[in-house]
C-alpha positions as CSV (number, residue, x, y, z in Angstrom):
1,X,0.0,0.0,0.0
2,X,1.6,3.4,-1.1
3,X,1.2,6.3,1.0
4,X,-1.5,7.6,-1.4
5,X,-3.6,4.5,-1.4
6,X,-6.7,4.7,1.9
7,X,-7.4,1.5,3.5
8,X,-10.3,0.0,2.3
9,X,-13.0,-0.7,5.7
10,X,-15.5,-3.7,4.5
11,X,-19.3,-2.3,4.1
12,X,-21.8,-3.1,6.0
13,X,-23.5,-5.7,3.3
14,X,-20.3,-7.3,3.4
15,X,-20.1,-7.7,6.9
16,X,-24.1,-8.8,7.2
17,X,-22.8,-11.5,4.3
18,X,-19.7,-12.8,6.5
19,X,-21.3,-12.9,9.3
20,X,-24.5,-15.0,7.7
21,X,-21.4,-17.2,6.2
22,X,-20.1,-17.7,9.3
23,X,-23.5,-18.3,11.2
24,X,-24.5,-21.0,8.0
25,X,-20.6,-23.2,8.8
26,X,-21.4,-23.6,12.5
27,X,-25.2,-24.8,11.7
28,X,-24.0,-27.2,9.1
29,X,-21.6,-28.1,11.8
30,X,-23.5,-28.6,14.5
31,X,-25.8,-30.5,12.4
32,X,-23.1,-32.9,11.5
33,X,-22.4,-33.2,15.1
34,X,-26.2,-33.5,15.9
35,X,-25.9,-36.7,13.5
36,X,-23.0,-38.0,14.5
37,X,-24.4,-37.4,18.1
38,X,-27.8,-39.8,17.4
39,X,-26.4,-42.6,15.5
40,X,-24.1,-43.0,18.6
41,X,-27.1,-42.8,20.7
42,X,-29.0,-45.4,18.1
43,X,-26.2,-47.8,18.3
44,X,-25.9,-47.6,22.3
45,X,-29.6,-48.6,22.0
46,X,-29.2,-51.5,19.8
47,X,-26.6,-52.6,22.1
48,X,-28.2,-52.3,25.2
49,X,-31.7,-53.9,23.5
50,X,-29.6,-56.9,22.0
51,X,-28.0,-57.6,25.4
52,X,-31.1,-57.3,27.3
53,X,-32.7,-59.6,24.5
54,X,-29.9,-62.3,25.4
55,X,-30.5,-61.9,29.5
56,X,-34.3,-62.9,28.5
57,X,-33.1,-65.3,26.3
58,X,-30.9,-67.0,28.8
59,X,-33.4,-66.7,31.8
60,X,-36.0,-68.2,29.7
61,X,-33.8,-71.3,28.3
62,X,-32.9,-71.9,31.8
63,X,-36.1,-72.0,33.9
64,X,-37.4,-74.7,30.8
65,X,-35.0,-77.1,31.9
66,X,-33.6,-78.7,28.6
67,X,-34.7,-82.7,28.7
68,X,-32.2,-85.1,29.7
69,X,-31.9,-89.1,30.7
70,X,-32.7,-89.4,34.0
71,X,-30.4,-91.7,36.0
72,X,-30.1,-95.7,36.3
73,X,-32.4,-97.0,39.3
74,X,-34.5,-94.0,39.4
75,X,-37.2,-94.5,37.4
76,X,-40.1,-93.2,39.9
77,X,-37.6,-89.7,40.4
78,X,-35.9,-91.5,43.5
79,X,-34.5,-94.4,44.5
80,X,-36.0,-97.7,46.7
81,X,-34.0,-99.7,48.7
82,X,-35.3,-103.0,50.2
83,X,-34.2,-106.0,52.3
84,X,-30.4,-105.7,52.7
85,X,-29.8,-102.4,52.1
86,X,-29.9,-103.2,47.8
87,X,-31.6,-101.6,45.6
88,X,-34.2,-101.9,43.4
89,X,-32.5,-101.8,39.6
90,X,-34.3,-100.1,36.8
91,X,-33.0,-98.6,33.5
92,X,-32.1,-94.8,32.9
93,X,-35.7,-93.2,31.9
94,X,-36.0,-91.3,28.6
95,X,-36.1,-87.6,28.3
96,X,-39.3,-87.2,28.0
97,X,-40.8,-90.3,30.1
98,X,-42.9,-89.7,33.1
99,X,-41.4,-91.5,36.6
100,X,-42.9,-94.8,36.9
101,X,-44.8,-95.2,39.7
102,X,-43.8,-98.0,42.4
103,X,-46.4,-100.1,44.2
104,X,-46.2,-100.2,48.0
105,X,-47.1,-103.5,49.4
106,X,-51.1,-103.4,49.7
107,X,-51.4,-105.9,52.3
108,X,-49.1,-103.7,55.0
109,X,-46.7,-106.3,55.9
110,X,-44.0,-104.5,54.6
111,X,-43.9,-100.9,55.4
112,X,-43.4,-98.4,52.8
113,X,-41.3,-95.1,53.9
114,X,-40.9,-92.2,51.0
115,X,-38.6,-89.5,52.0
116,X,-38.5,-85.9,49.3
117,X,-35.7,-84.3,50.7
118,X,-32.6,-81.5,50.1
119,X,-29.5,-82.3,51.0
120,X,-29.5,-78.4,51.9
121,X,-32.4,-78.7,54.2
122,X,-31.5,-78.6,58.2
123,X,-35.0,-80.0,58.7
124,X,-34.3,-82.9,56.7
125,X,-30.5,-83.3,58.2
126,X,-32.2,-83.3,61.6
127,X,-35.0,-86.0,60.8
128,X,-32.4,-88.0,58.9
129,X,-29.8,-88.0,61.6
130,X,-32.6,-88.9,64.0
131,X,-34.1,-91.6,62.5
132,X,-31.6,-93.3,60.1
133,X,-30.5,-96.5,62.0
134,X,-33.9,-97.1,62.8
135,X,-34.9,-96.9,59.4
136,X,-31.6,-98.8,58.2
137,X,-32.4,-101.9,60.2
138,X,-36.1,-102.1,59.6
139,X,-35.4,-102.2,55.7
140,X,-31.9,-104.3,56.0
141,X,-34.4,-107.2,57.5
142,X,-36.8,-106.3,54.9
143,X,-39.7,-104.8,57.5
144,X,-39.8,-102.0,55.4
145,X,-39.1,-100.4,52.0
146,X,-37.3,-96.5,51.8
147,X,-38.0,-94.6,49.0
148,X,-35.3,-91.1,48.7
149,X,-35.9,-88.5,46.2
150,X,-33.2,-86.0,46.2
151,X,-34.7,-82.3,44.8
152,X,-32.9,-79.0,45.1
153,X,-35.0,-77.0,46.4
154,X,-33.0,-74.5,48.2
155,X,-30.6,-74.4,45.5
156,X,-30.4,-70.5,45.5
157,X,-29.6,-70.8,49.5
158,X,-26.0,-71.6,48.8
159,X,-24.4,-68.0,48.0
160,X,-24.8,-68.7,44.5
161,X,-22.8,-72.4,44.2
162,X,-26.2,-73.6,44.1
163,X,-25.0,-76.6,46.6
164,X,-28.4,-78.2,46.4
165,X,-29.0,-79.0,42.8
166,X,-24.8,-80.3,43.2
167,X,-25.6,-82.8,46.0
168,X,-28.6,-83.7,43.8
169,X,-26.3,-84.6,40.6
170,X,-23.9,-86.4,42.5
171,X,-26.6,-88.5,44.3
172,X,-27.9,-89.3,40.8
173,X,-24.5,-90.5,39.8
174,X,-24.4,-92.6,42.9
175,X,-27.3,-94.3,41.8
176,X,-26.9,-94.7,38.4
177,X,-23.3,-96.3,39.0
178,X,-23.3,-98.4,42.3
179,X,-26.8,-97.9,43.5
180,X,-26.0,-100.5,46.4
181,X,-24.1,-97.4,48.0
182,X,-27.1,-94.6,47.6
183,X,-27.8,-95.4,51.2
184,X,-24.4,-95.0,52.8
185,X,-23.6,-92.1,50.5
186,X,-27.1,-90.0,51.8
187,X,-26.3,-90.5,55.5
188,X,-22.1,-89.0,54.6
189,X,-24.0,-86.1,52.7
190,X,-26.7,-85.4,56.0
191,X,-23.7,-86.5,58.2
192,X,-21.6,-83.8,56.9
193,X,-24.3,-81.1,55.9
194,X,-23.3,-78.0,55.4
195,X,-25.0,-74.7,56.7
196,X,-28.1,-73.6,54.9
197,X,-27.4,-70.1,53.3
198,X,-23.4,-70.8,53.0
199,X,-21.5,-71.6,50.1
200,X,-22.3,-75.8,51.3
201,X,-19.1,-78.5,49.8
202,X,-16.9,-78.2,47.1
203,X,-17.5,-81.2,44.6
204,X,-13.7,-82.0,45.7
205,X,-15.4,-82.4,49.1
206,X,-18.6,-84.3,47.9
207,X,-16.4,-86.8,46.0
208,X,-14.2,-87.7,49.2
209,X,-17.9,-88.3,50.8
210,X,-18.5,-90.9,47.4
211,X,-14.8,-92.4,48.5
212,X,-16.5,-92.8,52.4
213,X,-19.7,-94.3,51.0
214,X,-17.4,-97.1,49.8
215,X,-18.5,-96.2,46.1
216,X,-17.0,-98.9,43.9
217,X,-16.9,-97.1,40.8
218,X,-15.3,-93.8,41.5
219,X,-13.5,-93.1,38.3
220,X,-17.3,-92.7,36.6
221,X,-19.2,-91.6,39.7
222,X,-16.2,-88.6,39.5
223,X,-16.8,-87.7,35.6
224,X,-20.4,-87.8,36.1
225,X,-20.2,-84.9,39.2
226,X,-17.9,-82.8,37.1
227,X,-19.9,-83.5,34.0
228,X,-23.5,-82.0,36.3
229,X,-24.9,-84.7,34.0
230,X,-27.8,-85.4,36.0
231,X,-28.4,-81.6,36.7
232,X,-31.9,-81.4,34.3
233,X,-33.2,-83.9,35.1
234,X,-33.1,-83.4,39.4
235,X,-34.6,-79.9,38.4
236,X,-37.2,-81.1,36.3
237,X,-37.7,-83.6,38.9
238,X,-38.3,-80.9,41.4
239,X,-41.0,-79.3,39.1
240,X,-42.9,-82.2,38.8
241,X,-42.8,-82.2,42.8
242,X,-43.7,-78.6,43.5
243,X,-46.5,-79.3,40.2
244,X,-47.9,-82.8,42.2
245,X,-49.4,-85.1,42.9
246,X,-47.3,-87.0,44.8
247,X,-47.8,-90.7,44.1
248,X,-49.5,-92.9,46.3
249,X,-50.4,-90.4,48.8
250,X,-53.8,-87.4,49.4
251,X,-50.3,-84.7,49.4
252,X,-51.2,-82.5,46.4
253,X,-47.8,-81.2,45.9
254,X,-45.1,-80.3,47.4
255,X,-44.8,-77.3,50.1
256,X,-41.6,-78.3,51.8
257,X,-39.0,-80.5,52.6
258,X,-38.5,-83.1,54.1
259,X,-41.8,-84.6,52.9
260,X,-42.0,-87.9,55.0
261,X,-44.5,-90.3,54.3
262,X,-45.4,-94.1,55.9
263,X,-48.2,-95.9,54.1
264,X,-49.2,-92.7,52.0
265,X,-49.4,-91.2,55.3
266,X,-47.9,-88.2,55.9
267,X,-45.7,-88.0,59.6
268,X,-46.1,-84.2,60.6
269,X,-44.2,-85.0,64.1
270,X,-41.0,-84.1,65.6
271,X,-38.1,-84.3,63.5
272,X,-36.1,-85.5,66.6
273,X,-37.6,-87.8,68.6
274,X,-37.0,-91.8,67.2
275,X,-40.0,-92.6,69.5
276,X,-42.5,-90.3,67.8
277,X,-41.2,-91.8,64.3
278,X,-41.7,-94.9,65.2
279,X,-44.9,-95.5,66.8
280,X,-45.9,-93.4,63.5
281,X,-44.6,-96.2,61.6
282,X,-46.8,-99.0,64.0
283,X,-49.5,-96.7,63.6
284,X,-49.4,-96.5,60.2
285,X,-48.9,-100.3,59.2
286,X,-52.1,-100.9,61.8
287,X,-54.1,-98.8,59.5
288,X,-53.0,-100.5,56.8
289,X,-53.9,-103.3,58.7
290,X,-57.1,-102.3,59.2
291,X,-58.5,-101.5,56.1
292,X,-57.7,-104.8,54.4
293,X,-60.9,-107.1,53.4
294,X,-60.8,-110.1,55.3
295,X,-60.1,-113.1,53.2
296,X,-63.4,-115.4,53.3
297,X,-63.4,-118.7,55.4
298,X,-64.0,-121.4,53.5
299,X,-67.4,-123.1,54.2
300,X,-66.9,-126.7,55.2
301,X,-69.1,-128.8,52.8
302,X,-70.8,-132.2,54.2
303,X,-70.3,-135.1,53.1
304,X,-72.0,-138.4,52.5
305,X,-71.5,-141.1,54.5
306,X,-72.6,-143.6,52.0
């Protein structure tokens, strides 16, 4: 610029202009950054509906409870064990095959005892501690029949191990395997029950309890634990508990463990008195008794003396 030459100020159209030019690049900026702002958002909402779509997803696969084989020698959902202490054999049930019922002995002269317990449950650790030599001799001479099912019904009162459905599965492996050792291996689990609402035994701890049970086949009793391959099928075995009836007995379904029941009777005494248990028992086979028809005397016919 030469000394002659004015500096030249911008009008005020030109300013107006600028400043509209100015005003238009930080709209179509913010715009950008609008869109930019709301596909994030969309995306963050896809995400969040996907995941919540797998939660659902999850929490409705598991409360079905996938159908599996059920166990060898627990065909009626548990396991009977007669005169000396052995068990009654029957194959591994289909997945879809309802329990099969067994008969008690109509007559009464052998007693039938049904136990639906949780290995979990300190009721059921204080009725089995109580009454199981009691109940081990009367079916070791074959005065009586016991019939365990195993459900996990407190398996959420375990912090989260689920303890319960655990003891369950390795129970069922018991049985399936050697079922000659169910007996010895329920009293070590009742023996050693843990606390209800604690984290219960380790399945490291469980299987030393299968070692003192005097299980002969460890190696596959072992696999089967770490495998929870009986783990459906004791669920679903629950549901068609808390669902009912329960067989050869007026209980609907049921409401809590342990369920005891002699003749189809149901014993609502103490859970630690042997003496109460027992004359339950005598009580319950009189009935039995009782209602039988009794068989017709034969009518002596004459004869002829000639």
């Amino acid at each position: 610029m030469t000394n002659g030459d004015v500096e030249r100020r911008p009008s005020n159209g030109e300013r107006r202009a600028a400043a509209r030019d100015k005003a238009r690049q930080l709209r179509d900026a913010h715009r950008k950054q609008e869109r930019r702002r709301r596909a994030v958002v969309r995306s963050s909402i896809v995400v969040v509906v996907l995941a919540v779509a797998a939660v659902v997803a999850v929490v409705i696969v598991s409360s079905i409870h996938p159908p599996s084989h059920g166990p060898a020698n627990m065909a009626s959902d548990g396991i009977l064990i007669g005169k000396g202490m052995k068990a009654q054999r029957t194959p591994a049930t289909a997945p879809d095959a309802k329990p099969v019922v067994n008969k008690p002995d109509a007559t009464g002269a052998t007693v039938s005892i049904v136990t639906y317990i949780d290995y979990l449950c300190p009721y059921c650790g204080e009725f089995e501690r109580t009454n199981a030599d009691q109940i081990g001799k009367l079916v070791d001479s074959g005065a009586a029949t016991v019939e365990i099912h195993p459900i996990p019904l407190l398996a959420s009162h375990s912090a989260g191990t689920k303890y319960s459905l655990r003891a369950d599965n390795a129970a069922a492996c018991v049985a399936n395997y050697d079922p000659n050792s169910f007996w010895e291996f329920n009293r070590q689990l009742f023996e050693n029950q843990p606390k209800e609402n604690t984290a219960g035994l380790t399945d490291a701890q469980i299987k030393q309890l299968v070692k003192r049970a005097g299980v002969k086949d460890y190696d596959s009793v072992s696999k089967c634990i770490d495998d929870s391959r009986f783990d459906s099928w004791a669920q679903n075995a629950l549901d068609r508990t808390l669902t009912g009836p329960i067989p050869n007995s007026s209980v609907k379904q049921l409401k809590g463990t342990p369920l005891v029941l002699v003749n189809g009777k149901q014993y609502q005494g103490s859970l630690t008195d042997p003496d109460e248990f027992r004359a339950f028992i005598v009580k319950a086979q009189a009935d039995t008794y009782s209602t039988q028809k009794p068989t017709p005397t034969p009518t002596p016919t004459a004869t002829s003396n000639g």
